[in-house]
C-alpha positions in Angstrom: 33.8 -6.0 30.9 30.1 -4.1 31.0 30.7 -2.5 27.8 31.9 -6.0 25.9 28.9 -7.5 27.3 26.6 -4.4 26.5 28.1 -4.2 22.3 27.4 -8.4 22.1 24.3 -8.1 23.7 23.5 -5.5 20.7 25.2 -7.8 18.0 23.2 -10.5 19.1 19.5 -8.2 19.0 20.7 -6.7 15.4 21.1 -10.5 14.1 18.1 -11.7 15.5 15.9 -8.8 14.4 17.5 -9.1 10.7 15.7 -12.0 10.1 12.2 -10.6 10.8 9.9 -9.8 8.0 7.4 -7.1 7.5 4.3 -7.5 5.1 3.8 -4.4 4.0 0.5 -5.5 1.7 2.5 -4.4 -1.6 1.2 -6.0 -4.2 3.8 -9.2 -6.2 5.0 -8.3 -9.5 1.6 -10.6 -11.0 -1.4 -9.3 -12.2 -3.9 -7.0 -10.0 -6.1 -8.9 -8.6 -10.2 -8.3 -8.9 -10.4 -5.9 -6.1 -7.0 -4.0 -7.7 -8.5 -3.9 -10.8 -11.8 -2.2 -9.5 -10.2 0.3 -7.9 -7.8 1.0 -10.4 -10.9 1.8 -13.1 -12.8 3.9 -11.5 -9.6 5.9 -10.1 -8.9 6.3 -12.8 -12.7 7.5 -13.8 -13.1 9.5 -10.8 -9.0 11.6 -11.8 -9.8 11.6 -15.2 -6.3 10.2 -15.5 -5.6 6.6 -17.0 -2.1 6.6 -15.5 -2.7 4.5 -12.7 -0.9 2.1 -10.6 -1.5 -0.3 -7.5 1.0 1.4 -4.5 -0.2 -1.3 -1.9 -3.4 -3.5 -1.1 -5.3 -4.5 2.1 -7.2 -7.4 2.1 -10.4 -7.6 4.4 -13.6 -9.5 4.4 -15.5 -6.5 5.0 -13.5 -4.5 1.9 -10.2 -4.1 0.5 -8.8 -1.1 1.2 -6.9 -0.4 -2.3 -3.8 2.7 -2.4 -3.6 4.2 -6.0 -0.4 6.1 -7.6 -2.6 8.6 -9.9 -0.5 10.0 -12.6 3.3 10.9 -13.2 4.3 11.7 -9.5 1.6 9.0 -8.0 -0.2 11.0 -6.3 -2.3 8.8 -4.1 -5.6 8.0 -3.6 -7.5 5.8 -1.5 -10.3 3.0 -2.6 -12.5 -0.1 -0.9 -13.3 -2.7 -3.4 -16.2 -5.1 -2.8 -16.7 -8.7 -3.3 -19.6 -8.0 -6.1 -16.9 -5.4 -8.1 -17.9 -2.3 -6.5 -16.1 0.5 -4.9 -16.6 3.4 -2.6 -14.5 5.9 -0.8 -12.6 6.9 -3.4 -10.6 10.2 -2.2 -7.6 11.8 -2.6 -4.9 11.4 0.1 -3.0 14.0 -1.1 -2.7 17.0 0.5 -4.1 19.1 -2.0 -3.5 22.9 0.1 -0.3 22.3 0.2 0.3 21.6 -3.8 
């Protein structure tokens, strides 16, 4: 009797929890937004690479954090985009030792 109740009371936790959601901050299929589109040029500036895609976006007030795929294997790098267009803290989160 334990054990029925024990694999219903699992059933009933896996169908409730396969309805929740997570927001990852990946960008929709649509166009990059302002922020996106800062980061992505001067990425791509800073690698020398044009190949460059949006991995996933963090709106904040203060700055959005931006994560870039640079190049064939996406390597990825990090950016904060600014209200006025600007960007800093551009840097590799690759760990380059290692390649």
């Amino acid at each position: 009797m334990t054990k029925s109740i024990l694999i219903a009371a699992s059933f009933s936790a896996f169908a409730i929890l396969s309805g929740c959601v997570e927001d990852t901050g990946t960008p929709s299929a649509s166009a990059p937004n302002a922020a996106d589109q800062a980061c992505l040029r001067d990425v791509a500036r800073e690698t020398g690479n044009s190949k460059v895609k949006v991995l996933s976006s963090s709106y904040s007030e203060a700055g959005t954090q931006v994560i870039v795929g640079v190049g064939k294997q996406k390597a990825r790098w990090s950016c904060i985009a600014y209200k006025d267009g600007t960007t800093d803290g551009i840097m590799s989160l690759t760990d380059e030792g290692y390649l």
